[in-house]
C-alpha positions as CSV (number, residue, x, y, z in Angstrom):
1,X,101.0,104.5,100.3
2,X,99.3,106.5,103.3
3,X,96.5,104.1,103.5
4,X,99.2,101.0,104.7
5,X,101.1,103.3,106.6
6,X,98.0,104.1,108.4
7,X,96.8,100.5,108.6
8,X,100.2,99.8,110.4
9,X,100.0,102.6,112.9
10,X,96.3,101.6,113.5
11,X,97.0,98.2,114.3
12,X,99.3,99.1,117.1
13,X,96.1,101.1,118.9
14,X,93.8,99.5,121.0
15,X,91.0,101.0,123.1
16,X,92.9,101.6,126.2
17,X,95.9,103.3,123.7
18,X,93.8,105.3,120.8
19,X,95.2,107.9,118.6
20,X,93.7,110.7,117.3
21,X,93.3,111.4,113.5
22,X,96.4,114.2,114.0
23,X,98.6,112.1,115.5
24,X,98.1,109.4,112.9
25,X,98.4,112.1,109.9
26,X,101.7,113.3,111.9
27,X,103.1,109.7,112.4
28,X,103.1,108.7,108.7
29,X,103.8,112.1,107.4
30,X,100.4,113.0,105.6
31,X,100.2,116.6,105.3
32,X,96.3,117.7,106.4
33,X,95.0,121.2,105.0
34,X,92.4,121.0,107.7
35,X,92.6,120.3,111.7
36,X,89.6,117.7,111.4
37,X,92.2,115.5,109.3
38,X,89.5,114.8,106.6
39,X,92.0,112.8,104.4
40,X,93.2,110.6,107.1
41,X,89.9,110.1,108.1
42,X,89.3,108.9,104.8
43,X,91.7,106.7,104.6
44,X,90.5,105.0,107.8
45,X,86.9,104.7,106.3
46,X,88.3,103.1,103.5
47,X,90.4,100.6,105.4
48,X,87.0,99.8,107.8
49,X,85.6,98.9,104.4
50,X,88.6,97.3,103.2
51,X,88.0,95.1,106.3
52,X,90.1,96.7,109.0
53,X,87.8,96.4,112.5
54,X,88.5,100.0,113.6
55,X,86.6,102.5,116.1
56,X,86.5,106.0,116.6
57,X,86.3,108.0,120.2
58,X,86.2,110.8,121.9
59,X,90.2,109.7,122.6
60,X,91.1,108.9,119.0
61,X,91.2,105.9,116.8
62,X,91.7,102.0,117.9
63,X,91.5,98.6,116.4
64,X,88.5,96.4,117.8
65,X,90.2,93.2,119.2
66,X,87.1,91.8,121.0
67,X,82.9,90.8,120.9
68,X,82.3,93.5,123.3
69,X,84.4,96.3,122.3
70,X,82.3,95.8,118.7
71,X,79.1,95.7,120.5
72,X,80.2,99.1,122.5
73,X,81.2,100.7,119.3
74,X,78.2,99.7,117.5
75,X,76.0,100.8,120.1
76,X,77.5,104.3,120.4
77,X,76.8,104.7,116.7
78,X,73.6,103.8,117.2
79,X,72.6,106.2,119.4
80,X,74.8,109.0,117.4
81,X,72.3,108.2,114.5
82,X,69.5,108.4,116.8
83,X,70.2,112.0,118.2
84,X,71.0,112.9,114.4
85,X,67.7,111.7,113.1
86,X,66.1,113.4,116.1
87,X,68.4,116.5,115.4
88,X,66.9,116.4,111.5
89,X,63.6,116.1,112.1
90,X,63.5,119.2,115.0
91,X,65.3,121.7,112.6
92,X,62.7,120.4,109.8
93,X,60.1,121.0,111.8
94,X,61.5,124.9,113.2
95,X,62.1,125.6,109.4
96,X,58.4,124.6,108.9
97,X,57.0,126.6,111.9
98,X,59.0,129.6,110.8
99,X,57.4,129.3,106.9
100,X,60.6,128.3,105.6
101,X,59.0,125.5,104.1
């Protein structure tokens, strides 16, 4: 039920008109125990892998129309899973230095 609503609010978002996980959760009347909206985001991750092309910013949600906004997209999360792996590897190696491990 909140998954189609949410598909159908998406689908009205583009980049230059994103909304955030809130504002969706708000729209179709999903009820969040938490302010980081984990079961809307859900849903979204579930409709990305259901097949709907959607992106996440610093300004909310929106649905890819275009080559280029997929490429931008894809490249931000590249480099977010660069600075993670980076991230990971510097606290490994503090826990290490500190005889944690």
């Amino acid at each position: 039920m909140y998954r189609d609503a949410i598909k159908t609010e998406l689908i009205k978002h583009d980049r230059f008109n994103p909304i955030k996980a809130a504002t969706l959760a708000k729209v179709v009347g999903l009820k969040e125990t938490d302010t980081t909206c984990p079961t809307t985001r859900d849903h979204i991750t579930g409709l990305i892998a259901d097949g709907l092309p959607v992106a996440a910013g610093n300004s909310g949600f929106f649905l890819i129309n275009a080559a280029g906004e997929m490429q931008t997209y894809l490249n931000s999360l590249m480099k977010r899973q660069i600075a993670l792996s980076q991230r990971i590897l510097n606290v490994h190696n503090a826990c290490k230095k500190a005889g944690i491990v």
